[in-house]
VEXMIVO-236939 format. One record per residue (C-alpha): residue in one letter; x, y, z. Coordinates in steps of 0.1 Angstrom, whole numbers, padded with zeros to 4 digits, always signed. Example, Ala and Ser with C-alpha at 12.3 -4.5 7.8 and 13.67 -1.06 7.14 Angstrom:
BEGIN
a+0123-0045+0078
s+0137-0011+0071
This chain:
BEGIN
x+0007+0011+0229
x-0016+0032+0207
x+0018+0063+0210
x+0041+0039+0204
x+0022+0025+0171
x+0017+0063+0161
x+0054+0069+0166
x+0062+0040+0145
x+0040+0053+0116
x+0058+0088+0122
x+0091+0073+0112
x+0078+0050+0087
x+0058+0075+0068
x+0083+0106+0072
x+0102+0100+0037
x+0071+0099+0021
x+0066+0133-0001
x+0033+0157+0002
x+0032+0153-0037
x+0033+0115-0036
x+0062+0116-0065
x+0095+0098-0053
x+0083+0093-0016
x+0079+0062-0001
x+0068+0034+0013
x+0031+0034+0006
x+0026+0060-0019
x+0001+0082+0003
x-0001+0119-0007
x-0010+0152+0013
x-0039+0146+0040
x-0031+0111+0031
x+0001+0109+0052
x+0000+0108+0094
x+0002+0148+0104
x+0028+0134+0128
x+0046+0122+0099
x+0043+0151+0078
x+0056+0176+0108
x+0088+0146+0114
x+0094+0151+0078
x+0103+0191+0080
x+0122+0185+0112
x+0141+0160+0095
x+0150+0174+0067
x+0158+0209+0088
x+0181+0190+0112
x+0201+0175+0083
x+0206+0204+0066
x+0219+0224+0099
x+0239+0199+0109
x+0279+0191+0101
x+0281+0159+0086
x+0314+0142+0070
x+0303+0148+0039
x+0292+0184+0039
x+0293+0214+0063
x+0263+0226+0076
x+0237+0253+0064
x+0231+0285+0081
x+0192+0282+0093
x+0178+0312+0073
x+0194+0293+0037
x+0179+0257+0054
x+0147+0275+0057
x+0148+0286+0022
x+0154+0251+0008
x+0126+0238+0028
x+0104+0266+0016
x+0112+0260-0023
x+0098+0223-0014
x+0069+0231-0006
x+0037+0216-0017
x+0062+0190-0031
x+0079+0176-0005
x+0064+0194+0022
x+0026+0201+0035
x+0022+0238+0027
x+0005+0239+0060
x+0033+0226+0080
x+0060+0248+0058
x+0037+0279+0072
x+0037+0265+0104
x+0078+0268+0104
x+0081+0301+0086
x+0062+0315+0115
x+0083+0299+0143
């Protein structure tokens, strides 16, 4: 039960930005928000950008990985944003 709960709290919490500014739902800022969050966040936003959607084409990974590095600190942990550059 205790995964399942942290799973729940990943998915809740992953719109939530490092910064605190336009995130949501409970206003919690870097260290603050779940790690497991914080790394579903990236992922997130990384897998929306690569992918084709109706709307929009998708982004080649190296320009994705730019975006997500110009976020940093704001919308992203700087630690987790490392964490990608080096993978």
């Amino acid at each position: 039960m205790a995964n399942r709960q942290k799973g729940v709290e990943s998915l809740y919490q992953r719109k939530t930005n490092n910064d605190g500014c336009d995130g949501y739902p409970a206003g919690l800022t870097n260290q603050n928000i779940p790690l497991s969050a914080r790394i579903v966040a990236l992922a997130d936003v990384y897998d929306a950008l690569t992918s084709t959607r109706v709307y929009k084409s998708a982004f080649e990974p190296i320009v994705a990985k730019r975006m997500i590095e110009q976020e940093e600190a704001k919308h992203f942990d700087p630690a987790i944003v490392n964490a990608f550059r080096m993978s």
